[in-house]
C-alpha positions as CSV (number, residue, x, y, z in Angstrom):
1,X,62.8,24.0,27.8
2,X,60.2,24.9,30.5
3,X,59.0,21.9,32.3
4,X,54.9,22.0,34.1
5,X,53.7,19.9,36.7
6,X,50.4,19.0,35.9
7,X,49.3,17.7,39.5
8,X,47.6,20.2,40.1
9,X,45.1,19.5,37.7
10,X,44.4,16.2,38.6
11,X,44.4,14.2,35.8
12,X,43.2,10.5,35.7
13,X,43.9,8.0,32.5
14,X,40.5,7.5,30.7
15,X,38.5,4.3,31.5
16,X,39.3,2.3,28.3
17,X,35.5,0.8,28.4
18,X,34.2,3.9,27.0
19,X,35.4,3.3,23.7
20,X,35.5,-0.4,23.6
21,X,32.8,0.3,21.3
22,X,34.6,2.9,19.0
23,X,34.9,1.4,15.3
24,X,38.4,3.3,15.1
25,X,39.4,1.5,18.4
26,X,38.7,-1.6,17.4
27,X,41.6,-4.2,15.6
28,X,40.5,-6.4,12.6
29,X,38.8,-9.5,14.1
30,X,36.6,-7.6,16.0
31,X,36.1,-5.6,13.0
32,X,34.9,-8.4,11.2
33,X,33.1,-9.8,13.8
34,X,31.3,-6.5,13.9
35,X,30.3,-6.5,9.8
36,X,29.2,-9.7,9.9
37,X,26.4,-9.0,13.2
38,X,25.6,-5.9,10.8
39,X,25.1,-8.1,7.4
40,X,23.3,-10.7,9.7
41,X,20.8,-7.5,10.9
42,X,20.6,-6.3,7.6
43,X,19.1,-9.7,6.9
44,X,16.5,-9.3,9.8
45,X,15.0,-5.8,8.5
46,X,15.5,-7.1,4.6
47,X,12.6,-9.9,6.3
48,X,10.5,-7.8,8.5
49,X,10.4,-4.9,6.0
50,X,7.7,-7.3,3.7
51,X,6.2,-8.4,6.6
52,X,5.6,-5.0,8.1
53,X,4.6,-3.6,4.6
54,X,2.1,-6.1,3.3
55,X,-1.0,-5.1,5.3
56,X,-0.3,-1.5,3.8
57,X,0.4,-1.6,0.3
58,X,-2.0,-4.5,-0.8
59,X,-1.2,-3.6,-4.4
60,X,2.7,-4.9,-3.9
61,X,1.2,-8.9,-3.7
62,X,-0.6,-8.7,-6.8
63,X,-0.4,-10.8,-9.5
64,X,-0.4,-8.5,-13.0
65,X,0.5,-11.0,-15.1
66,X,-1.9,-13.6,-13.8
67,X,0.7,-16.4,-14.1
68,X,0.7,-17.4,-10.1
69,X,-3.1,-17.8,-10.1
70,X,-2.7,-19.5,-13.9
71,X,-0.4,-22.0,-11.8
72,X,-2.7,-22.6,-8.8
73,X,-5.7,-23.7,-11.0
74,X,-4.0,-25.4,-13.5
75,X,-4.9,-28.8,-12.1
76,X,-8.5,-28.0,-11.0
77,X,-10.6,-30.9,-12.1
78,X,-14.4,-29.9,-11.8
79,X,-17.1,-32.8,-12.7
80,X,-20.1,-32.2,-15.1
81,X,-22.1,-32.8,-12.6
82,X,-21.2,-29.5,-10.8
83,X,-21.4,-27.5,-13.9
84,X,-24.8,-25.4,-14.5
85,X,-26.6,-27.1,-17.6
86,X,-25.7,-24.8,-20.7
87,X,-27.8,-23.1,-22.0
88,X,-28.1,-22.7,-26.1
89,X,-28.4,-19.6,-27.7
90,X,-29.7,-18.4,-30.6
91,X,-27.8,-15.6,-32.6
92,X,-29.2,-13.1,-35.3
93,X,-27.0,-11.7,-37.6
94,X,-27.9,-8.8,-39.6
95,X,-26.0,-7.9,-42.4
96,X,-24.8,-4.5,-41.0
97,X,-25.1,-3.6,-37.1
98,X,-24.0,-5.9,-34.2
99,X,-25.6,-9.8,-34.1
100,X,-28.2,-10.0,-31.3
101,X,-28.2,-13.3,-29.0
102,X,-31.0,-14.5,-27.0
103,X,-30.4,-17.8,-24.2
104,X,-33.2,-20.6,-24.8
């Protein structure tokens, strides 16, 4: 067995704070202390990604189906007294071709 002194080299035992950060250093509570800031962040950028998308992609907030504007009018009462006056028409017709309608 051949022994070396390693002295000469100088050798110094590695400041432990540069790894404190290390997942593969770390035991289990701070393991799990360190998913759950990561699902909390997740969270964050799940929130802000709408935000920071809306102004861009106008076509994300519309409403195909018409129901969420169906729901915000639903209960609209308008009087008769803000309604134009109607107007009656008069329809002709024809046997064959499309009717023609004229407002009176």
């Amino acid at each position: 067995m051949i022994t070396f002194s390693l002295a000469s080299f100088d050798l110094n035992r590695t400041q432990q704070e540069l790894f404190t950060e290390n997942k593969m250093m770390m035991d289990l509570p701070r393991l799990h202390q360190y998913t759950d800031s990561l699902h909390k962040r997740l969270g964050t950028e799940r929130q802000q990604q709408v935000r920071m998308l809306n102004p861009y992609y106008v076509h994300m907030r519309l409403d195909t189906t018409g129901q969420a504007a169906n729901q915000r009018v639903a209960n609209w009462q308008v009087s008769t007294k803000e309604l134009p006056p109607s107007r009656s028409t008069k329809c002709n017709r024809p046997p064959t071709g499309p009717a023609t309608c004229v407002a009176t």
